[in-house]
C-alpha positions as CSV (number, residue, x, y, z in Angstrom):
1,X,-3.4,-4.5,1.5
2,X,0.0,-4.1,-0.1
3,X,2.1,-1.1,0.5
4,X,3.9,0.4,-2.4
5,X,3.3,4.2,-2.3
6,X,4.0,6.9,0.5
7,X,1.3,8.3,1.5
8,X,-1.9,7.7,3.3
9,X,-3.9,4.3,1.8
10,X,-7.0,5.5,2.8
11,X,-9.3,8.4,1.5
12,X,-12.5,8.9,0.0
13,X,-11.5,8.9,-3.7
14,X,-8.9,6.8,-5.0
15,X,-5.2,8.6,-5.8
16,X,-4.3,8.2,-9.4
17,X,-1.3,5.8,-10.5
18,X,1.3,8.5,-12.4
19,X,3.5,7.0,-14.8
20,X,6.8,7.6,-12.0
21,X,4.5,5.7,-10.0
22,X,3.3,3.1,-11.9
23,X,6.9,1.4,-12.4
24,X,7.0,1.7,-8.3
25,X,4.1,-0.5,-8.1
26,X,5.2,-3.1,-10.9
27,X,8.7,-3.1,-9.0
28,X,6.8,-4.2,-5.4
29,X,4.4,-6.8,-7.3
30,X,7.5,-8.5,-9.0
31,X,9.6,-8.1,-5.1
32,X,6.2,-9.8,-3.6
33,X,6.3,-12.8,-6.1
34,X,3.3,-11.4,-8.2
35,X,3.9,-11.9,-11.8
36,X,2.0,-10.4,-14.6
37,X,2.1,-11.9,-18.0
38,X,-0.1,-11.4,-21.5
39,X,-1.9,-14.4,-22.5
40,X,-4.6,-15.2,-24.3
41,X,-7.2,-13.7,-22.1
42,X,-5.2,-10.8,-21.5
43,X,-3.5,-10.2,-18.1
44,X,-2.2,-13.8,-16.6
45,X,-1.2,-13.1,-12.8
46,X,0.6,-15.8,-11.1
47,X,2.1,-16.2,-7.6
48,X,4.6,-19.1,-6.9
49,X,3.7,-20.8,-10.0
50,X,0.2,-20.7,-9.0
51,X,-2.9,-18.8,-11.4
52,X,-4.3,-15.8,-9.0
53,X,-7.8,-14.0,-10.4
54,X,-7.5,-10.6,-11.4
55,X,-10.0,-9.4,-8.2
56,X,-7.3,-11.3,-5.6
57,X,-4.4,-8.7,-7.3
58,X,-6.9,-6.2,-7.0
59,X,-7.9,-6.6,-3.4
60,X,-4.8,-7.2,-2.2
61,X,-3.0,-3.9,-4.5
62,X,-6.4,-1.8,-3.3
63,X,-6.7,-0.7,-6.8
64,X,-10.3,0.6,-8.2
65,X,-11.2,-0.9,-11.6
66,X,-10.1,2.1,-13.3
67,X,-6.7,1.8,-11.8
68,X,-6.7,-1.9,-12.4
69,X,-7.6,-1.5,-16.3
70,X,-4.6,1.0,-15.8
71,X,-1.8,-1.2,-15.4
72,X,-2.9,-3.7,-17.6
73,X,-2.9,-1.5,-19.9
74,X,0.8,-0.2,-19.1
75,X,1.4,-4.0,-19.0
76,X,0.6,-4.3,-22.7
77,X,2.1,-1.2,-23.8
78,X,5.4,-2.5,-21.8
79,X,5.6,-5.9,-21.2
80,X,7.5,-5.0,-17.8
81,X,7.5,-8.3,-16.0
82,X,10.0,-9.2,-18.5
83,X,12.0,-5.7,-18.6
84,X,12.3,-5.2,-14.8
C-alpha cells in the first residue's frame, strides 16, 4: 500500500479524499510512475509504458470504490496527468 497522506492507513471506515488532498495523491501516483490518462474506456493507467487494471491502482492506492470512481472523476474534470 502506497503512502500519500499523513495519518493512520488503517481504520474501520475509509477517510474521504478532500479536494487539498486529492492533488497530494495525483502528485505521488505521477512521482511513483503511475500515469492516468482518458481513453476510450475511460481511465487508462499505465506504469513504465506498461497497461495496469484499474483494481492493481486500487489495491495498491487502498482506495474503496467510491474513492476510486472519485479520482476518476477529478481526472476528467482536470485532465491532471498532463497539468502537474
Amino acid at each position: 500500500m502506497k503512502s500519500w497522506r499523513n495519518g493512520k492507513n488503517t481504520s474501520l471506515w475509509a477517510r474521504p479524499i478532500y479536494a487539498q488532498d486529492m492533488l497530494l495523491l495525483i502528485k505521488a501516483m505521477i512521482e511513483d510512475g503511475l500515469v492516468g490518462t482518458i481513453g476510450t474506456r475511460g481511465v487508462e493507467w499505465q506504469h513504465s509504458g506498461y497497461s495496469i487494471m484499474p483494481i492493481a491502482v486500487r489495491e495498491a492506492w487502498a482506495l474503496t470504490p467510491s474513492q476510486y470512481k472519485r479520482v476518476c472523476d477529478y481526472i476528467y474534470e482536470n485532465d491532471c496527468f498532463h497539468t502537474v
